[in-house]
PATOR-441370 format. One record per residue: x, y, z of N, C-alpha, C in turn; residue in one letter; residue number from 0. Coordinates in steps of 0.1 Angstrom, whole numbers, padded with zeros to 4 digits. Layout:
% residues N
X,Y,Z,X,Y,Z,X,Y,Z,a,NUM .
...
This chain:
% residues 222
0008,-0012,0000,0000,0000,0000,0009,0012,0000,x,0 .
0008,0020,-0008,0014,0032,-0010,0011,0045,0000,x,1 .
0020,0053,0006,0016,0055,0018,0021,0074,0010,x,2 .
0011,0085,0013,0005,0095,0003,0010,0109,0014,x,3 .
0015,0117,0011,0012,0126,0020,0008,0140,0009,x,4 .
-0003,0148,0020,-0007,0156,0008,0001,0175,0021,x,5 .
0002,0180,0016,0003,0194,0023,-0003,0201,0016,x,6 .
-0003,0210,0029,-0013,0224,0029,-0007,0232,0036,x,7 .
-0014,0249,0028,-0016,0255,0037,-0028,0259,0045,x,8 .
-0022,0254,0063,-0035,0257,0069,-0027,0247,0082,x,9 .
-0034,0248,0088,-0030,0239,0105,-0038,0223,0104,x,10 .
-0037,0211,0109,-0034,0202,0110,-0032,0193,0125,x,11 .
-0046,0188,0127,-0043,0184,0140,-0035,0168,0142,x,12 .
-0036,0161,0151,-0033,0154,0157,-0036,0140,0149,x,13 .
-0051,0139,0145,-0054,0128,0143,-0055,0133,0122,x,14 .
-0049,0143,0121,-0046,0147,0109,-0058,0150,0098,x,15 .
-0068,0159,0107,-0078,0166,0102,-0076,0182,0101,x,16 .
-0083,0188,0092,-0082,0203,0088,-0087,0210,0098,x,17 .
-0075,0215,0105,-0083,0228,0119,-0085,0240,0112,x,18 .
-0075,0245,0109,-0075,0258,0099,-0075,0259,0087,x,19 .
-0080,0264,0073,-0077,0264,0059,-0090,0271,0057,x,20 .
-0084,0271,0045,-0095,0280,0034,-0106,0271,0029,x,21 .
-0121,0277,0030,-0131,0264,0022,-0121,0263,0005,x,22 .
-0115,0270,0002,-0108,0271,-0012,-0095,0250,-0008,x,23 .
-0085,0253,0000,-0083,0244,0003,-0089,0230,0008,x,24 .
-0096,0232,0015,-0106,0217,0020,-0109,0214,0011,x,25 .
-0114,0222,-0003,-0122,0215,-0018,-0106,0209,-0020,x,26 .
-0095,0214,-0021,-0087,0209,-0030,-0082,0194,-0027,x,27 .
-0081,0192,-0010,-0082,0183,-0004,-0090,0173,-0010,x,28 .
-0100,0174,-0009,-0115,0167,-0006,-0109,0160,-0017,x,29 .
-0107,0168,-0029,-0107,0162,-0043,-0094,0149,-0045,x,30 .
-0083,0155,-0040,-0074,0149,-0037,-0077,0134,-0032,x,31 .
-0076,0136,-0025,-0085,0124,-0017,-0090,0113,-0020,x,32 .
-0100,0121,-0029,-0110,0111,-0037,-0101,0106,-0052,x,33 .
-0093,0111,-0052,-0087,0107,-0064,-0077,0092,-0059,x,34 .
-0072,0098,-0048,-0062,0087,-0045,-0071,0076,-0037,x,35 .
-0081,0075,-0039,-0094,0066,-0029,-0091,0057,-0038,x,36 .
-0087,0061,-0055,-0090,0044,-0064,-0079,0038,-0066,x,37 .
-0071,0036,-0053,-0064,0029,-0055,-0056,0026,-0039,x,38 .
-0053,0014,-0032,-0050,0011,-0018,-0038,0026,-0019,x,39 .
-0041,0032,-0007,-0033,0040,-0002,-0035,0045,0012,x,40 .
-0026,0045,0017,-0026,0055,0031,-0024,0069,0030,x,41 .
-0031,0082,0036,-0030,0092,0033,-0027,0101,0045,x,42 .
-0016,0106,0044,-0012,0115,0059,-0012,0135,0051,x,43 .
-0019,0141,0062,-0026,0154,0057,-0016,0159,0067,x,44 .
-0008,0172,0064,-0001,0182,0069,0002,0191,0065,x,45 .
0002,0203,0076,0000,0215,0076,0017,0218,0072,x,46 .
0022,0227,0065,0036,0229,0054,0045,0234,0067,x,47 .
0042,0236,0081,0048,0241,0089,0050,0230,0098,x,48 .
0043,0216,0098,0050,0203,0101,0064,0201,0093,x,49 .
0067,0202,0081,0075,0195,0074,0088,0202,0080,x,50 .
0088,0212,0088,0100,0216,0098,0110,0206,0104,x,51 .
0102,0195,0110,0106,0183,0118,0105,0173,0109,x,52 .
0106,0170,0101,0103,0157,0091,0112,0152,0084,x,53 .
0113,0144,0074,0121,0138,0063,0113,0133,0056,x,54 .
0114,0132,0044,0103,0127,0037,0111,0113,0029,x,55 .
0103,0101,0036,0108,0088,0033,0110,0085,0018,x,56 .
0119,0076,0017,0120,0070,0002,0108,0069,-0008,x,57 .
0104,0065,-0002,0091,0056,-0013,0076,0061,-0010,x,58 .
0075,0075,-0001,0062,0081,-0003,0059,0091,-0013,x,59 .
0045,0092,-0018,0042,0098,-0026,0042,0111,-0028,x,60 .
0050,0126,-0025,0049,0136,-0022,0038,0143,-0028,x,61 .
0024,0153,-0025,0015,0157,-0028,0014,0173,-0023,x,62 .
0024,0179,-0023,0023,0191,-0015,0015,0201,-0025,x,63 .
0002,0210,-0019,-0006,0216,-0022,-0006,0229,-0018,x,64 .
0008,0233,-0019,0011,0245,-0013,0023,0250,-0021,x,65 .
0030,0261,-0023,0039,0264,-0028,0053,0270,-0013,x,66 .
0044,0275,-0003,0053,0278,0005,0060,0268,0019,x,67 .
0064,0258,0013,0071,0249,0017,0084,0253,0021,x,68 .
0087,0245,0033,0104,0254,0043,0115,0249,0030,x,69 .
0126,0259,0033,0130,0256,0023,0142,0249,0021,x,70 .
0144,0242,0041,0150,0235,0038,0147,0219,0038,x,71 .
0130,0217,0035,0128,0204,0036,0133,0200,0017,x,72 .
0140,0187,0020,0142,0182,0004,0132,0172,0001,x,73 .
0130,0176,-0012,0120,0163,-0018,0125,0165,-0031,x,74 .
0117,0156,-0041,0125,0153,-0054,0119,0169,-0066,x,75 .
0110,0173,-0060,0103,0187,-0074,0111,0199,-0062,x,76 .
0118,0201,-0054,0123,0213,-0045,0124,0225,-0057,x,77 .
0136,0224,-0068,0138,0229,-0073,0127,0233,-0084,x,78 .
0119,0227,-0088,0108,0235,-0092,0097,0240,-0086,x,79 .
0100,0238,-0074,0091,0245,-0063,0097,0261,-0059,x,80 .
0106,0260,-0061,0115,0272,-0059,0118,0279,-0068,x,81 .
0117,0277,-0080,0118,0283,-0091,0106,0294,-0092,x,82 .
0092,0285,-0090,0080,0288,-0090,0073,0301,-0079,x,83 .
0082,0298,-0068,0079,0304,-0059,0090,0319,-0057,x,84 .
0099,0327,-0064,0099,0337,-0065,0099,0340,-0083,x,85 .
0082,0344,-0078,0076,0349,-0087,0084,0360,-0101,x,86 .
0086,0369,-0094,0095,0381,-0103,0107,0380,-0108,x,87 .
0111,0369,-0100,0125,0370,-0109,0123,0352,-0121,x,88 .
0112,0348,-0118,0112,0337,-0131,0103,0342,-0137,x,89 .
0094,0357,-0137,0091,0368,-0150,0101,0370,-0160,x,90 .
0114,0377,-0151,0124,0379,-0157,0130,0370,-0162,x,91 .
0134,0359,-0163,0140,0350,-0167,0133,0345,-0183,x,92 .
0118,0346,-0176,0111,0339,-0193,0110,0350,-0202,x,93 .
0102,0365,-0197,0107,0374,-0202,0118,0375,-0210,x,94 .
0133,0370,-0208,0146,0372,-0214,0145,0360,-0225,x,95 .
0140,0349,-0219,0144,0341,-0226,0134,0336,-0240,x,96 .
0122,0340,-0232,0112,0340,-0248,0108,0351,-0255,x,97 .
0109,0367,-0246,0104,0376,-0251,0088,0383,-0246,x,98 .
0081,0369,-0237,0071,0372,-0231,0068,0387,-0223,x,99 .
0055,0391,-0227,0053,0406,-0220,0047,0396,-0202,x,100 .
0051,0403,-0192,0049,0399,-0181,0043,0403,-0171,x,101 .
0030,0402,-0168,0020,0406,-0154,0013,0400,-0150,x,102 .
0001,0410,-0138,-0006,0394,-0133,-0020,0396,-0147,x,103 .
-0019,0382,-0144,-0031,0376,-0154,-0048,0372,-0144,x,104 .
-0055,0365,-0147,-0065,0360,-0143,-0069,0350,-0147,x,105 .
-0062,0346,-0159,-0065,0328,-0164,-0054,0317,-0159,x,106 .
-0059,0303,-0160,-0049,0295,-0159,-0056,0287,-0172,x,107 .
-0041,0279,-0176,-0039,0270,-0188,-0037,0256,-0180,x,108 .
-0043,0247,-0178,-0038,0234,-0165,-0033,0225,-0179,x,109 .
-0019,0222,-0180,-0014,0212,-0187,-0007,0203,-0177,x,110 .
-0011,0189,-0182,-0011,0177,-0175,-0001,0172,-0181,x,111 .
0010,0175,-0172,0022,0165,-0180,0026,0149,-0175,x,112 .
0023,0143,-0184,0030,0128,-0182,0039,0124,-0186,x,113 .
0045,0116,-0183,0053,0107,-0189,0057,0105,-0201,x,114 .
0042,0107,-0212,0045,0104,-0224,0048,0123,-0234,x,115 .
0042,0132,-0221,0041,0145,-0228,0030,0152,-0224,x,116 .
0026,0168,-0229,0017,0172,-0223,0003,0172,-0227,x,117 .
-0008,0173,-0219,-0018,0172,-0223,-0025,0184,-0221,x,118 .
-0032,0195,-0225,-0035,0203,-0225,-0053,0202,-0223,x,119 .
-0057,0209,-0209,-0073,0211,-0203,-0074,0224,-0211,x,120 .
-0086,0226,-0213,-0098,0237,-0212,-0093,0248,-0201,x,121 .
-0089,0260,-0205,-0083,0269,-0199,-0095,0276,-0189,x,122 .
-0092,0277,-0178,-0098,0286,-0166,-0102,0300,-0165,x,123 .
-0108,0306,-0155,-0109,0322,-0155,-0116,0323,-0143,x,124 .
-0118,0339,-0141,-0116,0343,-0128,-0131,0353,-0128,x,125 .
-0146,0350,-0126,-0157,0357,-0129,-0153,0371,-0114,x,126 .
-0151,0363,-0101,-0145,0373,-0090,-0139,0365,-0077,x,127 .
-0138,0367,-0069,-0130,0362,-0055,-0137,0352,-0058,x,128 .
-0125,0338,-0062,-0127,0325,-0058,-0138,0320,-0062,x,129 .
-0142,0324,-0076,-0156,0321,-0082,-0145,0320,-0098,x,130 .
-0144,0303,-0099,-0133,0303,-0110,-0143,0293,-0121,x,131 .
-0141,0295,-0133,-0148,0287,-0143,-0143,0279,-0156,x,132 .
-0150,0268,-0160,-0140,0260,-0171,-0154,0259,-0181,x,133 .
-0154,0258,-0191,-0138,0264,-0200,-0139,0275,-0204,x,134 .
-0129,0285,-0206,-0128,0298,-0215,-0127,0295,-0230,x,135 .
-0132,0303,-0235,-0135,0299,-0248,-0124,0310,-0256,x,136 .
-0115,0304,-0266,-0104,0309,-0275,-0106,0309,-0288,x,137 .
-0104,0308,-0298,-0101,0310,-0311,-0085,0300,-0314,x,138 .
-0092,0292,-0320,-0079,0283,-0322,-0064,0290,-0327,x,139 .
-0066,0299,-0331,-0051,0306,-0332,-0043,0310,-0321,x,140 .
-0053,0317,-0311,-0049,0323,-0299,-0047,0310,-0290,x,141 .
-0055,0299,-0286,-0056,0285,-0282,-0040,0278,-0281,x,142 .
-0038,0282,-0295,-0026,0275,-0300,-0007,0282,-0292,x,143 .
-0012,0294,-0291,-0003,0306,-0289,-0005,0302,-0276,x,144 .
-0013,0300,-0266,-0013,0302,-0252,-0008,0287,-0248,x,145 .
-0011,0275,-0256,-0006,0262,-0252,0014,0261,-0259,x,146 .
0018,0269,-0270,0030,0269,-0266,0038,0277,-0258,x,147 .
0033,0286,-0252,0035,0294,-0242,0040,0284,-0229,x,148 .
0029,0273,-0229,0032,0266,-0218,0039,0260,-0220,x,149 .
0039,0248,-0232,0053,0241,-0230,0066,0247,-0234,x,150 .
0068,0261,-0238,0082,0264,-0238,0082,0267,-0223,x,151 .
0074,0274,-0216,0076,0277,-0202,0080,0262,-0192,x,152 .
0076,0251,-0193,0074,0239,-0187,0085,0231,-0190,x,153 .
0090,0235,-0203,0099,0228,-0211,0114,0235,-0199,x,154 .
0117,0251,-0202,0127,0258,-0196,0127,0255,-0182,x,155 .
0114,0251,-0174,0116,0249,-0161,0117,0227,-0159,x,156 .
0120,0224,-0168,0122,0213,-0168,0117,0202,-0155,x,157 .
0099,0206,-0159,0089,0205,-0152,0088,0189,-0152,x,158 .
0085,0184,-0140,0087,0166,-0145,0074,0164,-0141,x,159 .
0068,0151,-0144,0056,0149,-0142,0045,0153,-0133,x,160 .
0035,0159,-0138,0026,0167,-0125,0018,0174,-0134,x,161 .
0000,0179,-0124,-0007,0187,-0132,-0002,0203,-0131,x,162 .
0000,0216,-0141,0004,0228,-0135,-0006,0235,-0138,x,163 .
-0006,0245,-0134,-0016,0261,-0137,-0005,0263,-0146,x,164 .
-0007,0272,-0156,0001,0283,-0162,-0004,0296,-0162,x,165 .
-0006,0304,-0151,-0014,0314,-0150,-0012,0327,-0162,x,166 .
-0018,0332,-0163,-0017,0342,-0181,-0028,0356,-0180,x,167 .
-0025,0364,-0187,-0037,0371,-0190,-0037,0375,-0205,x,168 .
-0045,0383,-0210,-0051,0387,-0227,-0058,0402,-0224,x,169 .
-0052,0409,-0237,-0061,0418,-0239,-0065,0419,-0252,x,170 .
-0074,0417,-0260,-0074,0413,-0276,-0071,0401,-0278,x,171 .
-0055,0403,-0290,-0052,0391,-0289,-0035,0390,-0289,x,172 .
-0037,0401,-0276,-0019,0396,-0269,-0018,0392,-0255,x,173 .
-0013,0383,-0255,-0010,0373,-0245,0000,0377,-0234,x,174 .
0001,0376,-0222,0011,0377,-0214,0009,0366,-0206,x,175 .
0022,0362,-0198,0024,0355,-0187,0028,0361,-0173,x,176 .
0022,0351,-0159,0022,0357,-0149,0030,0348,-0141,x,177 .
0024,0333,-0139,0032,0324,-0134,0031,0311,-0134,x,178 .
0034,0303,-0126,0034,0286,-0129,0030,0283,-0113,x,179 .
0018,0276,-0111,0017,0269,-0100,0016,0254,-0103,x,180 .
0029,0249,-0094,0033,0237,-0101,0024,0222,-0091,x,181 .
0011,0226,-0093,0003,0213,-0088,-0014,0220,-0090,x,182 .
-0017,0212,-0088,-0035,0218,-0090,-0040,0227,-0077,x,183 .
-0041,0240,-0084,-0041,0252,-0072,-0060,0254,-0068,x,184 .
-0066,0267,-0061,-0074,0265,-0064,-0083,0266,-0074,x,185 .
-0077,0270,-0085,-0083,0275,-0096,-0087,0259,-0103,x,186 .
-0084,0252,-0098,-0084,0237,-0104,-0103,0233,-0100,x,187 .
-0104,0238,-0092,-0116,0235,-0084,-0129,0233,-0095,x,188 .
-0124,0245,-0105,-0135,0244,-0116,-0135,0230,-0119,x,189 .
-0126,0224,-0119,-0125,0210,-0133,-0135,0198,-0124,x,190 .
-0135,0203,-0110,-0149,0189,-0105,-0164,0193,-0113,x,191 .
-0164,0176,-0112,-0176,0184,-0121,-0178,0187,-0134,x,192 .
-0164,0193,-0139,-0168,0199,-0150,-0160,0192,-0160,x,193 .
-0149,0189,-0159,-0138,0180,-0169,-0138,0163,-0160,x,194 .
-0131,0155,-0167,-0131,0140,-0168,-0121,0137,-0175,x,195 .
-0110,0132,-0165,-0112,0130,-0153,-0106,0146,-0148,x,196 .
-0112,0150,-0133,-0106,0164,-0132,-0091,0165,-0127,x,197 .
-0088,0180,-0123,-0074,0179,-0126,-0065,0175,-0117,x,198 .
-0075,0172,-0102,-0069,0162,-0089,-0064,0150,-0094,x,199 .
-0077,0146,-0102,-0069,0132,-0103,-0057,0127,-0117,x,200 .
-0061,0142,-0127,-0051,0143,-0138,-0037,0142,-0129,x,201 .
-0036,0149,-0117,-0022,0149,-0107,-0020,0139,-0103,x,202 .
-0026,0128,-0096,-0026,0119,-0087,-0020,0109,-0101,x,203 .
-0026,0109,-0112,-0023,0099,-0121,-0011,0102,-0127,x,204 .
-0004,0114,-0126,0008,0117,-0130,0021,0114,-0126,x,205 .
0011,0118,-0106,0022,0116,-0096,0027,0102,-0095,x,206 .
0020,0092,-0101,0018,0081,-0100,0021,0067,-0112,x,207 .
0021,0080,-0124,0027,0073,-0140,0015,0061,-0143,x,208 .
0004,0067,-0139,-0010,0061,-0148,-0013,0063,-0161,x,209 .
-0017,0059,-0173,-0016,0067,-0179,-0032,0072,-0182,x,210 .
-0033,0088,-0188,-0045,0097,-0193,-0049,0098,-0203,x,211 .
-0059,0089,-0206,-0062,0084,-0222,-0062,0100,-0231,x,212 .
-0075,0103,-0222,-0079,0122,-0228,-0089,0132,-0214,x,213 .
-0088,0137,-0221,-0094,0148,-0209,-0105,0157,-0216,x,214 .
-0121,0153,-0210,-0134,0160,-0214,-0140,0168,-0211,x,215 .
-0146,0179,-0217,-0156,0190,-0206,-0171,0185,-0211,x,216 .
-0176,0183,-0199,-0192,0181,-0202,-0197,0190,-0209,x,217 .
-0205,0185,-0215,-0209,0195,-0228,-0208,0205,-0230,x,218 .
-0193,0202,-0232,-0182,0214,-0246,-0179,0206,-0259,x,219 .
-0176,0217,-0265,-0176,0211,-0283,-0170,0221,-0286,x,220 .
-0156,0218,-0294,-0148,0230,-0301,-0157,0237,-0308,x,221 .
């Protein structure tokens, strides 16, 4: 039995239930959860300010759902956790290196990378506080322009298997980038419900080297 730990941000008691968190987080949980339900596993929940005292054993699953992780706990994605996590200076970097105009956005692009390569969801948006929706609807040219965006970005941060945001915005039809949240944040929340399978478990099956035949939105149609 594969034994799973997921982090958060938020407090974490004893018997490894949510004291503190955001209803934004418990959904992300919840989902989590249920994803890794299909299949024997043990699942230990902690708050990112446990991982102080810890080591993270050989052969557990790492699931952290947080980006601000200490920074001197080691696990095998650190370095793309850290990359991701100061924001402004990996603007600058992709800025230099692709030419990208750079600010904050309000969409995310969730590309599911496996094993075999990436797979590209029905891009997200932002109606207001934490009221997030799937799919935004593009024009296949623009569609096209915002999915290589991601994999040159995913490609330079030599992203290894996992679901990401690629957060972005648009005015017309130019494009900028904002950032990379490198696991299913809460903007992912839209895809219950709405995509198949959603993008908890597009993660879980990544983290895990299942493979993802395809990925559907209930009654969407290019």
């Amino acid at each position: 039995m594969r034994e799973v730990w997921i982090v958060v941000d938020g407090e974490v008691n004893a018997a490894g239930e949510l004291v503190a968190a955001s209803p934004a987080t418990a959904k992300m949980v919840a989902a989590l959860q249920k994803a890794i339900a299909q299949s024997p596993a043990s699942i230990k929940i902690l708050g990112k300010n446990d991982l102080n005292s810890l080591k993270l054993p050989k052969d557990v699953v790492f699931c952290p759902l947080s980006l601000g992780l200490p920074s001197n706990f080691d696990f095998p994605q650190q370095a793309i956790f850290k990359a991701c996590q100061n924001v402004e200076f990996f603007r600058y970097l992709i800025s230099q290196k692709f030419g990208y105009i750079t600010r904050l956005g309000n969409f995310w692009l969730p590309v599911v990378l496996t094993q075999k390569g990436p797979v590209y969801a029905e891009a997200i948006g932002l109606q207001q506080e934490l009221n997030y929706y799937q799919p935004v609807h593009f024009s296949d040219k623009m569609r096209q322009q915002i999915y290589q965006m991601g994999y040159n970005i995913l490609k330079f941060l030599n992203a290894s298997s996992a679901t990401y945001l690629i957060q972005f915005g648009f005015i017309d039809k130019e494009i900028w980038f904002d950032r990379v949240l490198p696991f299913p944040a809460a903007p992912a929340i839209a895809s219950i419900n709405t995509q198949t399978p959603d993008l908890f478990t597009c993660h879980w099956y990544c983290l895990t080297n299942q493979p993802i035949i395809d990925i559907t939105i209930a009654g969407f149609r290019d």
